[in-house]
C-alpha positions in Angstrom: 1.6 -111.6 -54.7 3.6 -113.9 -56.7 3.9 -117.8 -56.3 7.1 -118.8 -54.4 10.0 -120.1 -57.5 10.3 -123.5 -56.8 13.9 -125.1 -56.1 15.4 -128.5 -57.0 17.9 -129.7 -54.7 19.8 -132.5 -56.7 21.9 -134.0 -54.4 24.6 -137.2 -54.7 27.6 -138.8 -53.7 30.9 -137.6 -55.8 30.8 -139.2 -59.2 26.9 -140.4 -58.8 26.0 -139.3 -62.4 24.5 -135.5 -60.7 26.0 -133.7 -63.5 25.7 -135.3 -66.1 21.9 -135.1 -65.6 22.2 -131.7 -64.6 23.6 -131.3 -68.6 21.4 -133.7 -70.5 18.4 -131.5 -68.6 19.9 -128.1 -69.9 19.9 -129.8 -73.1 16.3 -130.7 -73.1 14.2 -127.6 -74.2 11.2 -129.1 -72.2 12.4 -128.0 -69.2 11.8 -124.7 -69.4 13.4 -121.9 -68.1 15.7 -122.9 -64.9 18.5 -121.2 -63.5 21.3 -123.8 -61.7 23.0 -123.2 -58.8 26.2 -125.3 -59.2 29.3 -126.0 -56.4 31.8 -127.9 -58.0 34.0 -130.2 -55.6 36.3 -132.7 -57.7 33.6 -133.7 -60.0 33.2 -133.0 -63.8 31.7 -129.9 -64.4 29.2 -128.9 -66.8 29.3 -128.3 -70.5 31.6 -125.4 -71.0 29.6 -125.2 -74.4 26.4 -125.0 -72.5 27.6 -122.6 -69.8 28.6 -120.2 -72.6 25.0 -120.9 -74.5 23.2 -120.2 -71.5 25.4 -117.9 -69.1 22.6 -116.0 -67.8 20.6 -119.0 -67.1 23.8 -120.6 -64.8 25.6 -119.4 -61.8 28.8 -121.4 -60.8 29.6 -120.6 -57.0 33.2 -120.5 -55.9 34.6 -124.4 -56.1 34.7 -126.1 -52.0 31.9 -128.1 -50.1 28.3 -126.1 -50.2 27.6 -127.0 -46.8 31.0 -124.6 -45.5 29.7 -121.6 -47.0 25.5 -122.0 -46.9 24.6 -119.1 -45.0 26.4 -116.8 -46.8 27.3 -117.6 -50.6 23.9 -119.6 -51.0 21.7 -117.0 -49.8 23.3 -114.1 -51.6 23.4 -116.0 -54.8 19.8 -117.1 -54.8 18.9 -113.0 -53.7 20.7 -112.1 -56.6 19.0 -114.4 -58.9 15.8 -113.0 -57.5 16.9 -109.3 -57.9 17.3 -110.2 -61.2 14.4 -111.6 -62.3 12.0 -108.6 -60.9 14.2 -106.5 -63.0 13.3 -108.7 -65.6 17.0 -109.0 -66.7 17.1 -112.9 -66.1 13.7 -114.7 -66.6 13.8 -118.1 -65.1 10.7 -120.4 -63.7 12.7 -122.7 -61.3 16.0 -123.1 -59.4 18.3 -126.4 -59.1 20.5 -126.4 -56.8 23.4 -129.2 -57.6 25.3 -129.7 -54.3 28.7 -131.7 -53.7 28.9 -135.0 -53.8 30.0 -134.8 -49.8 26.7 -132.3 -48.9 24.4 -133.3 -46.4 21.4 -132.1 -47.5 19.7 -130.5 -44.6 21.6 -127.0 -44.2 19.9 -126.1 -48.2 16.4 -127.0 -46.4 17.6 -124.8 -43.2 18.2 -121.7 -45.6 15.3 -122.0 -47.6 13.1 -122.5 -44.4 14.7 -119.7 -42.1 16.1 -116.9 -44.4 13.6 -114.1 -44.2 13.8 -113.0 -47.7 14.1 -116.5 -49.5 11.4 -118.0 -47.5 8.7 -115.9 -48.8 9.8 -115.9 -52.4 11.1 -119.4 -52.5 9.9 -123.0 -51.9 11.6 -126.5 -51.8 10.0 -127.9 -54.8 11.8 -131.8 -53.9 15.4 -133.5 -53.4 16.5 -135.3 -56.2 19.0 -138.3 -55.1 21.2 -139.8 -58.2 22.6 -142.8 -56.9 25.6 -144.8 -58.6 24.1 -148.6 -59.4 27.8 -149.6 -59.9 29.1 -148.3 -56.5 25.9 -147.4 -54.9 26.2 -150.0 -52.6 30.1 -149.7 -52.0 29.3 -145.6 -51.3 26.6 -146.7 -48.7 28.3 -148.7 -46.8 31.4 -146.2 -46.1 29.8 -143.1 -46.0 26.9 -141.5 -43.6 26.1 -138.7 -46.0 25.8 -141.0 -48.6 23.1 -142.6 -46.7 21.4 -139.3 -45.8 21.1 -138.2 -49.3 18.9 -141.2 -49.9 17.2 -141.0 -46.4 15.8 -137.4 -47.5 15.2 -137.7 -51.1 11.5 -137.4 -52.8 12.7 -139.0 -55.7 15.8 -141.3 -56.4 17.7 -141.5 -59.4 19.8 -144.6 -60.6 22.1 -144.3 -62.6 25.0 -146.2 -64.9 22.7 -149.1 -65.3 24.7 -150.5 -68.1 27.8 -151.1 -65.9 25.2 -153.1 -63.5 23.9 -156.2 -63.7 20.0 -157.6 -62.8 21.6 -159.0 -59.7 23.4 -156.1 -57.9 20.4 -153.6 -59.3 18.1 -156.0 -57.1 19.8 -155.6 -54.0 20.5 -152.1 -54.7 17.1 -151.5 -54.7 16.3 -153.3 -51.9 19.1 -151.3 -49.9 17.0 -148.2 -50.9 13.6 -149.0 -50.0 15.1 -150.0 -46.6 16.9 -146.4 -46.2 13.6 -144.4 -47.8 10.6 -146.5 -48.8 8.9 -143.0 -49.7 10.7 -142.5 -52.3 9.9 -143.1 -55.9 12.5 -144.2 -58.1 13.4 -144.2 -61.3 16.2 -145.1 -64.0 18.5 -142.6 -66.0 19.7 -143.7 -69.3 23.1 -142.0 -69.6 21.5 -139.4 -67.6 18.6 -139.0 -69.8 15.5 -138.8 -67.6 11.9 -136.9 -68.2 11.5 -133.8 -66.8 8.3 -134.2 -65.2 9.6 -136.8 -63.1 12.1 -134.1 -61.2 9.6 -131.2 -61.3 6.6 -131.5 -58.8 7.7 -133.3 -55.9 6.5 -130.7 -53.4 3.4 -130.1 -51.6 3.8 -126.9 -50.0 1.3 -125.0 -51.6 -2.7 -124.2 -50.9 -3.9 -125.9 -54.1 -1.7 -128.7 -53.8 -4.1 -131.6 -55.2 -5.2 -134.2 -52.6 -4.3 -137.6 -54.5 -0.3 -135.5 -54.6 -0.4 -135.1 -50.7 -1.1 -138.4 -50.2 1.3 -139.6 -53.0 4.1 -137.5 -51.5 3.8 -139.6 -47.9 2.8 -143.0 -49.1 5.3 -145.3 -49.6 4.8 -146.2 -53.7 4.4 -149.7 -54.5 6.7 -150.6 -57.5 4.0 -153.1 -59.2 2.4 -149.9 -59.8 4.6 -147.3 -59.7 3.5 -144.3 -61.9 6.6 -143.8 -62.9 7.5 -147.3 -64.2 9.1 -147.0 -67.6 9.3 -143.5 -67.7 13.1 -143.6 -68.1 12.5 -145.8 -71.6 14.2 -148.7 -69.5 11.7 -151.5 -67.4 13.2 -152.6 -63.8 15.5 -155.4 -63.9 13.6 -158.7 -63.8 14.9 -161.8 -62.8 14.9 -165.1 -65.4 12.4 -167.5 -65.3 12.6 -169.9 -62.1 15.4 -167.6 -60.7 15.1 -166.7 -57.3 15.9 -163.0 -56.5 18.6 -162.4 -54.2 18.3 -161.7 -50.7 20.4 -158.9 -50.0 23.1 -159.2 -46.9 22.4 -157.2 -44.0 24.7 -154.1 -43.4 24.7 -153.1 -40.2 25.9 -148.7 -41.4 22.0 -149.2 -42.9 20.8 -150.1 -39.3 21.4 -145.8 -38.8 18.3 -144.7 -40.5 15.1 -145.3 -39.2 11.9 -144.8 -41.1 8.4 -144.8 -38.8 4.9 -143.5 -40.4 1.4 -143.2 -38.9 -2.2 -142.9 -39.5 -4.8 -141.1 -37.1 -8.1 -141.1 -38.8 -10.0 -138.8 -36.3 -8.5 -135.0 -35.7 -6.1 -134.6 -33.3 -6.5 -132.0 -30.8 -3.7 -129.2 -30.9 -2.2 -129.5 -27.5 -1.5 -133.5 -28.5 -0.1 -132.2 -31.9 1.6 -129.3 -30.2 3.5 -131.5 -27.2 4.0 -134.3 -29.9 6.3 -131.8 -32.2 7.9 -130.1 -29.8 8.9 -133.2 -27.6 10.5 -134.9 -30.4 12.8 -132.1 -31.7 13.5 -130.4 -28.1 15.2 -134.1 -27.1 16.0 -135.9 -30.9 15.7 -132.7 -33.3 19.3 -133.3 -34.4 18.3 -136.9 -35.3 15.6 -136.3 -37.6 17.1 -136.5 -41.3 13.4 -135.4 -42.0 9.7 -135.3 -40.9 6.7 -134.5 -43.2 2.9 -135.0 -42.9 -0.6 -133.6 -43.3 -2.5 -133.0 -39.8 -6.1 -132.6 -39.5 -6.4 -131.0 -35.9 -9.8 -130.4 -34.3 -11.8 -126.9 -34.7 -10.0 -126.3 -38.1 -11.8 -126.6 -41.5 -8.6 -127.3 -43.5 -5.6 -129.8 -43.0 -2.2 -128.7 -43.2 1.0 -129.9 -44.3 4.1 -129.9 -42.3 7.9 -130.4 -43.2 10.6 -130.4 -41.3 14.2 -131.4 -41.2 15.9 -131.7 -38.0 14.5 -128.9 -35.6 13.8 -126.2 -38.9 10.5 -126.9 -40.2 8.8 -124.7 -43.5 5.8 -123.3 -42.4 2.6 -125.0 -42.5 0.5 -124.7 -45.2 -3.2 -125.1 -45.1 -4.9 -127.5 -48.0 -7.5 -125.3 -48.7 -9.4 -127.9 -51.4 -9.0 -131.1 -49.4 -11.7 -133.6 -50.2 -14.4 -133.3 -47.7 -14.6 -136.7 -45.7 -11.5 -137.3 -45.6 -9.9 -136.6 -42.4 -7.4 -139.2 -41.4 -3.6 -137.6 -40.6 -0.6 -139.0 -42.0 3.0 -138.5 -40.2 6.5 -139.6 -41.7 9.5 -139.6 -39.8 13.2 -140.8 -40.9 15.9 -140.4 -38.7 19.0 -141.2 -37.8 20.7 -143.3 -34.6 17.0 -143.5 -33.3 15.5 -146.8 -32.3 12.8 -148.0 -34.8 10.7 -148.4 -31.7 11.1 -145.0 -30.1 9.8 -143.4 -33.5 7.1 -145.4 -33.1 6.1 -145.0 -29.7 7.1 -141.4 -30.2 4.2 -141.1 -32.6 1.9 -143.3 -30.8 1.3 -140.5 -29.0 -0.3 -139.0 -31.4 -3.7 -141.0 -30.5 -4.3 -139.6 -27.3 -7.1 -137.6 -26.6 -7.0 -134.7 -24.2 -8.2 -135.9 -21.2 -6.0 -138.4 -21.3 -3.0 -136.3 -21.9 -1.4 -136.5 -18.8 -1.7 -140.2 -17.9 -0.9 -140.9 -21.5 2.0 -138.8 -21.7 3.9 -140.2 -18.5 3.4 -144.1 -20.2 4.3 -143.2 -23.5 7.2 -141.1 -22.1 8.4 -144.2 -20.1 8.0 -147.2 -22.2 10.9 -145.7 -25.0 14.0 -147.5 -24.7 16.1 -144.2 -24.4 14.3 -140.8 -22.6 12.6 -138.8 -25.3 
């Protein structure tokens, strides 16, 4: 059987710079063979040069929002594509998926998760955010979806740094590790960025390294981010004796809600079990997205989990896991949910089993709203 294809959802508010990295990457012979999904909706499209160069390598759905049309237009295209490639008339090692500038994100996971014949042969390699430093800010504080796209993202793109100055990229920045602290992030020059840093975001697979599992739910620290200068352009530093700036609060940001947790011993499955189904029976619509790794007890392997709303991929053992190591981790980000009900909804994650019960009715009680 083969290995899934892997998709790249690029994803960003209307005139965030998506396409033009979308052209400089079909420019770039090191990124290999990738067919693009693109929905055009009142942005530049790509390189009519390019899409004559490479039409069997580029599908351009019918123009209108992605999200209208999802169940139907994306799946058939994506079959196609597939149909294609066993025939061997269109070899191609990954899909990217541009969406609107207005797309909520989650209905691409939904179709990718739930149709029965993408599922098997397709798998969410990472969302890739391009975010506008000139108006990134501006864009956040008017629009939801805008804040969404950064909310799910595995990696976030900046873009039109040279119409930014040190000062704004600062608070920018701060903005976004508010909305997704889990989210590596890097700088495009004119759209220029390296192609490993798109590729490889996932986790969803059996031999998925350990120190990438962990990397994918850790929040990165940007001392030592790995990706630091990949771009060909260092992060904005302040002069001498200048004090950064503290960024105002916006009160649109106060919507999305990040909470994480460690367990270090197993967790029994009827804990885990009542946990996941709790929190998307009564907030499911409110979970922009949920990912982790779960050791439960009795099982020789962890597992990875990934969900967004109440769809969720599914689970995938880590069959090489490092012995010893056995400590769960759980990310949640969501939106319109109290920072403390995340957290007391994952509290519950430390129970044991005898305690379920008792637990269950204090944990239940103490959130600010009924779970």
């Amino acid at each position: 059987m083969h290995a899934p294809i892997p998709v790249t959802l690029l994803t960003g508010f209307l005139g965030s710079g998506k396409t033009t990295l979308l052209n400089r990457l079909l420019h770039d012979p090191q990124a290999g063979r990738v067919a693009v999904i693109v929905n055009e909706f009142g942005e530049a499209g790509l390189d009519h040069d390019l899409i004559e160069e490479a039409a069997e390598d580029v599908v351009l759905m019918p123009a209108g929002c992605i999200c209208c049309s999802i169940r139907g237009d994306l799946s058939r295209t994506l079959i196609s594509l597939l149909a294609r490639r066993v025939r061997g008339e269109l070899p191609f090692d990954r899909v990217v998926i541009e969406t609107t500038g207005l797309a909520d994100p989650g209905p691409v996971h939904h179709t990718l998760m739930v149709d029965p014949v993408l599922s098997p042969n397709y798998v969410l390699d990472g969302t890739v955010t391009v975010v506008d430093s000139a108006l990134g800010a501006r864009t956040l504080d008017r629009h939801a979806e805008a804040q969404a796209q950064v909310a799910m993202a595995d990696r976030i793109v900046l873009s039109k740094r040279d119409l930014t100055d040190a000062q704004a990229c600062r608070v920018l920045e701060a903005r976004l590790d508010k909305l997704n602290p889990h989210a590596g992030r890097i700088w495009a020059d004119k759209g220029a960025v390296p192609v490993g840093a798109l590729w490889g975001l996932g986790v969803q697979q059996k031999h998925a390294a350990p120190a990438q599992v962990v990397a994918w739910l850790a929040a990165p620290k940007p001392e030592a981010s790995a990706l630091s200068g990949l771009s060909g352009l260092s992060t904005a530093k302040s002069a001498p004796n200048t004090p950064l700036a503290t960024p105002s609060h916006h009160a649109s940001d106060d919507r999305i809600t990040t909470a994480s947790i460690e367990v270090t011993e197993p967790i029994a499955a009827s804990v885990f079990d009542f946990w996941l189904d709790t929190l998307i029976a009564l907030k499911g619509p409110d979970i922009l997205r949920i990912k982790g790794i779960v050791h439960l007890q009795d099982m020789p392997h962890p597992f990875v989990f990934h969900g967004v709303q109440h769809i969720f991929a599914p689970p995938v053992p880590l069959e090489n896991w490092r012995e010893g190591d056995r400590t769960s981790r759980v990310v949640i980000i969501a939106r319109d949910i109290p920072q403390q009900d995340l957290v007391d909804s994952l509290s519950m994650l430390r129970m044991r089993p005898e305690q379920d019960h008792a637990a269950q009715g204090i944990t239940l009680h103490t959130m600010s709203e009924p779970f």
